[in-house]
N, C-alpha and C positions, 0 to 999 in steps of 0.2 A: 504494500500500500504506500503509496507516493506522500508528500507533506500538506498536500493541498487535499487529499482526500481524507487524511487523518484531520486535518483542522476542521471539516466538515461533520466529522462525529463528532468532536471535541465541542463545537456547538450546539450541536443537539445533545450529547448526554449534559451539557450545562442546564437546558431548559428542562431536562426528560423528557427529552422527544422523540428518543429512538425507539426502534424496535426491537423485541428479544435478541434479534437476529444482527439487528447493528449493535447493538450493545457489546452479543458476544464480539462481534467483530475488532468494534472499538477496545475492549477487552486485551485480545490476542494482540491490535498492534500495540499496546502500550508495552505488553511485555517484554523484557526487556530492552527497553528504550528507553533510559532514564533524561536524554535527551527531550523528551516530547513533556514531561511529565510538568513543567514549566508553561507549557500552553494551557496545558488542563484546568491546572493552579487558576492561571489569566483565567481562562473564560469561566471558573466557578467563582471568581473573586467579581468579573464584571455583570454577571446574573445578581448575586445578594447584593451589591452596591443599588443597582436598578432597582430591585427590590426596596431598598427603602426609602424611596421616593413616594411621599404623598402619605393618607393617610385612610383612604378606602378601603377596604378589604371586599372584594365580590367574592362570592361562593367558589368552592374548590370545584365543583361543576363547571362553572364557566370555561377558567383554565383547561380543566378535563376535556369538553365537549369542543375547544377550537383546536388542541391540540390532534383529537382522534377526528376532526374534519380534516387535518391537514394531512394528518396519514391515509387518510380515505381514500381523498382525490385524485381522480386518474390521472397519469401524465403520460402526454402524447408528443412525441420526437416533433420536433417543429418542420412545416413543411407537411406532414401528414396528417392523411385525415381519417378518422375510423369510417369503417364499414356502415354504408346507410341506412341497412338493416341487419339484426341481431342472427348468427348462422345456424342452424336447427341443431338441435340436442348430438343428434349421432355426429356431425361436423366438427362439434366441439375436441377439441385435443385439451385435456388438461395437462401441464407439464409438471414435475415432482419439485423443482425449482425455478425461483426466477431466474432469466437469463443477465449476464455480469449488466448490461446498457439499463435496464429494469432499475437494477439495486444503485446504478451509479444515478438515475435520475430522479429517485426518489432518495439519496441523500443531499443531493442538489436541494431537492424540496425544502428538506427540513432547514438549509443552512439560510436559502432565500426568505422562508418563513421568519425564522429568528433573525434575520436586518431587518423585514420590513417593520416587527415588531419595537427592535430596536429602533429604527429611526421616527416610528411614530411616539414615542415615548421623547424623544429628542427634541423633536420638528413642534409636539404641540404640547408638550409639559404636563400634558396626563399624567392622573393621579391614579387610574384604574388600568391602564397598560403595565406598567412596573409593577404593578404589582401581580400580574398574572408571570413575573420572571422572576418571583420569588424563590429561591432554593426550594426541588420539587418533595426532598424531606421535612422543609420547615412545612411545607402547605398538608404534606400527608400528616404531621403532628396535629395539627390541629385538627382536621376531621379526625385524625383516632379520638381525639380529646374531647370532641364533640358526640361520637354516639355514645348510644345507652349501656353498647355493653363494653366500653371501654375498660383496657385492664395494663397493667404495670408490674416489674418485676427487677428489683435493683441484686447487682451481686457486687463482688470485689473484685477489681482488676489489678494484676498483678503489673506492679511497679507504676499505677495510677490508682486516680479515684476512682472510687466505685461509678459502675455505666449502672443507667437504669434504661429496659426494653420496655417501650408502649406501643399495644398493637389492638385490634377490635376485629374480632371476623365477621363483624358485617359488612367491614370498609374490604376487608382484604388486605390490608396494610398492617405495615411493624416498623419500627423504628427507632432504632438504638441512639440513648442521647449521655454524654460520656462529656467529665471534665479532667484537663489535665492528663490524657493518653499520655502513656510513655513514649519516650522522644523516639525514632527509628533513623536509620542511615539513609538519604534522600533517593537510594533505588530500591527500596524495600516498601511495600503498602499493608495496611490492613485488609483481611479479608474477613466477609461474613460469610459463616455456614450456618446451616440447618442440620444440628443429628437430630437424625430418624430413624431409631431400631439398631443404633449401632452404624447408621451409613450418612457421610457426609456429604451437603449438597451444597455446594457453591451458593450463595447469596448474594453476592458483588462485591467489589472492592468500594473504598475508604481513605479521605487523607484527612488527616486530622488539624482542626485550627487548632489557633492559642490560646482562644478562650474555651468557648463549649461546643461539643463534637458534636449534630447532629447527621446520623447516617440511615438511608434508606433500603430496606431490603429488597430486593427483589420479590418481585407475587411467587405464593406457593408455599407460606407458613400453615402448618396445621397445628392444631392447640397439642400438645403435648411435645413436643422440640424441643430441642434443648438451642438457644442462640450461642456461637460461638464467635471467638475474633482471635486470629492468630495472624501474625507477620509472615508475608511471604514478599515472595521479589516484584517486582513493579509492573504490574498489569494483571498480577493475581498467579495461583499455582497453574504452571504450566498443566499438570498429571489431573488436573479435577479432586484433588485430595488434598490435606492440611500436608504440612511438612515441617510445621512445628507445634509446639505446645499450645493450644488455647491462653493467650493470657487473659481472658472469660470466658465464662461459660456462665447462662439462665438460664434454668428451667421455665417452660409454661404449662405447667400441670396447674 
């Protein structure tokens, strides 16, 4: 992956606007490349700066619903025009993946979505744009925090403050909020897992602020997991498995 198409993920994981499938992406190239991990830094530092502009807050629906219109929407190679009518059933060829021009035009998408955002936050000093570019775990915090069956669970991190995980399965969300994480060597990140039964599931990676850590899991917590966070190298465990000790671990039993 080239620099121009890395900085193109590097904007959309700022908003959370990739897909599973760019995520992993984005993922795999950070590894190691401590090189890039500097851009990341920038575009998570200029999303929360945006972020605290004004003093509105709209519903986490709103963010949610422009961001899943913008993954929606078709994108057609310029110069072409789709078929005038729809091709009957048997015509249809479904393919097992998108073709590489697909994936390259729909990260296109997300990067030109996040300028146009950007510069409408710029151009007219809106108070309700920036804040739909609020860090996408501070905005998931707050809906955990808001339903009914919200729940919480603090443990002790080794060679830090104790993290506390809030998560609600009605949102579908979890979110680990952590002060003072132990320092790491700047090509090393935090990773979240999931055990489940004895088997670890990747949860996404982590950089830690100065002050207080809010990190978002990836969907696919079920109540009884145990959250973990362990130091691996920069972009996350190459092998899909921890390669060091958890320095936590919560239960949510």
């Amino acid at each position: 992956m080239n620099e121009t198409e890395f900085a193109k993920l590097s904007a959309g994981h700022a908003l959370g606007a990739l897909s599973a499938a760019d995520e992993h992406a984005f993922d795999a190239a950070r590894a190691g490349r401590p090189d890039r991990e500097r851009l990341v830094a920038e575009d998570l530092a200029a999303a929360a700066r945006l972020g605290e502009v004004g003093e509105l807050t709209p519903p986490a629906r709103v963010r949610d619903d422009l961001l899943r219109r913008i993954a929606d929407t078709p994108q057609t190679a310029a110069g072409v025009e789709g078929p005038a009518t729809a091709p009957a059933a048997a015509d249809v060829v479904r393919p097992t993946a998108r073709p590489a021009h697909v994936r390259r035009r729909r990260r296109a998408w997300y990067a030109l979505a996040a300028a146009i955002v950007i510069l409408a936050a710029v151009a007219i000093g809106s108070t309700v744009v920036p804040q739909l570019l609020r860090p996408p775990a501070v905005v998931a915090l707050e809906t955990i925090e808001a339903a009914p069956d919200a729940q919480k669970a603090t443990a002790a991190v080794s060679g830090g403050s104790p993290a506390t995980l809030h998560w609600a399965v009605s949102t579908g969300k979890a979110v680990l909020v952590a002060e003072r994480l132990p320092a790491i060597p700047a090509d090393r990140t935090f990773e979240l897992w999931y055990l489940r039964d004895g088997r670890p599931i990747a949860a996404g990676t982590f950089t830690a602020s100065t002050g207080t850590t809010t990190a978002l899991l990836r969907p696919g917590m079920r109540p009884g997991d145990v959250i973990a966070v362990t130091v691996e190298d920069s972009g996350g465990s190459a092998s899909g498995a921890p390669t060091t000790q958890p320095i936590v671990a919560i239960p949510t039993n």
